[in-house]
N, C-alpha and C positions, 0 to 999 in steps of 0.2 A: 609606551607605544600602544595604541588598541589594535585588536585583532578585530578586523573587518574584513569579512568575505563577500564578495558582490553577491545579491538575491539572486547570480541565476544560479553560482554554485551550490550555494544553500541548495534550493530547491532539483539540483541534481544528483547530489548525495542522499535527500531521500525522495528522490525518484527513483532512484536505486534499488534503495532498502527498502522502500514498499514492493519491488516488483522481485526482489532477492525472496521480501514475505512471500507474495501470490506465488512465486514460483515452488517455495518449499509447498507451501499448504495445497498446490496440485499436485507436486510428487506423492506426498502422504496420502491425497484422498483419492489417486490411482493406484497404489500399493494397496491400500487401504483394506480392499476383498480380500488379498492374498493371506491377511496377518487374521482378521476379525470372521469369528463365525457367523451363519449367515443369523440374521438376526427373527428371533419368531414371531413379530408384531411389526410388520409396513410402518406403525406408529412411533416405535425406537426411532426407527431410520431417519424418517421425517421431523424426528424432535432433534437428533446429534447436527441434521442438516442445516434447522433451524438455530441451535445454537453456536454450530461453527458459523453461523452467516454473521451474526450478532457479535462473535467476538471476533471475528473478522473487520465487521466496523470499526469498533475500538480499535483493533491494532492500526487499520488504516490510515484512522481518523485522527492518533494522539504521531503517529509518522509524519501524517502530511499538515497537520494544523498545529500541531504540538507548538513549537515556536515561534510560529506568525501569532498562535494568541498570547504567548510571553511577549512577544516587543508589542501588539496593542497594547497588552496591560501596559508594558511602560511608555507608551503615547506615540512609540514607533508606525503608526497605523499605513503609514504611505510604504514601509520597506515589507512591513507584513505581509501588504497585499502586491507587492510587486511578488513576494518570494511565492504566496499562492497562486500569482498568476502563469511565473514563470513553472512550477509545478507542474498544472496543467498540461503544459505547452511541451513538459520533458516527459510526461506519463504517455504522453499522444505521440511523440517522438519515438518513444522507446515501443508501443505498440506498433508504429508503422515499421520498426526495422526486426520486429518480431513475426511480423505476417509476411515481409518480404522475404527474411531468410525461410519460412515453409515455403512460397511459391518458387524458388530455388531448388 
């Protein structure tokens, strides 16, 4: 029997887990002043900020694309991009019910 999960669940399990990520890496980087001394060079800061941005990408990037570019490679291309599209559509969801529970 194949295990076949429709593209929207796919892409709502890591709409998820990208936003599980964003959510830790804003706790961490609001703690962040309380743990780390203040730093003696404005340059430090703007380099850690730079490369959390960057690894940031990657985490984002192998979460939301990771397996739509496994089934292109295997010629899936039409489920690929529904699962990115339906992505999209669950990132964009998940922020409107993130700004509505603050205006709450």
């Amino acid at each position: 029997m194949k295990n076949f999960r429709h593209p929207a669940i796919i892409a709502l399990i890591q709409a998820l887990g990208l936003s599980a990520y964003i959510g830790l890496v804003a706790s961490l980087m609001q703690g962040l002043d309380k743990v780390m001394p203040p730093l003696g060079s404005p340059a430090l800061g703007i380099s850690f900020v730079l490369m959390l941005f960057v690894l940031s990408a990657l985490v984002s990037g192998s979460i939301m694309l990771g397996y739509p570019l496994f089934l292109a490679k295997d010629g899936k291309v039409k489920q690929a991009m529904q699962i990115v599209g339906y992505s999209m559509l669950w990132i964009f969801v998940i922020m409107l019910l993130g700004l509505m529970s603050f205006a709450l």
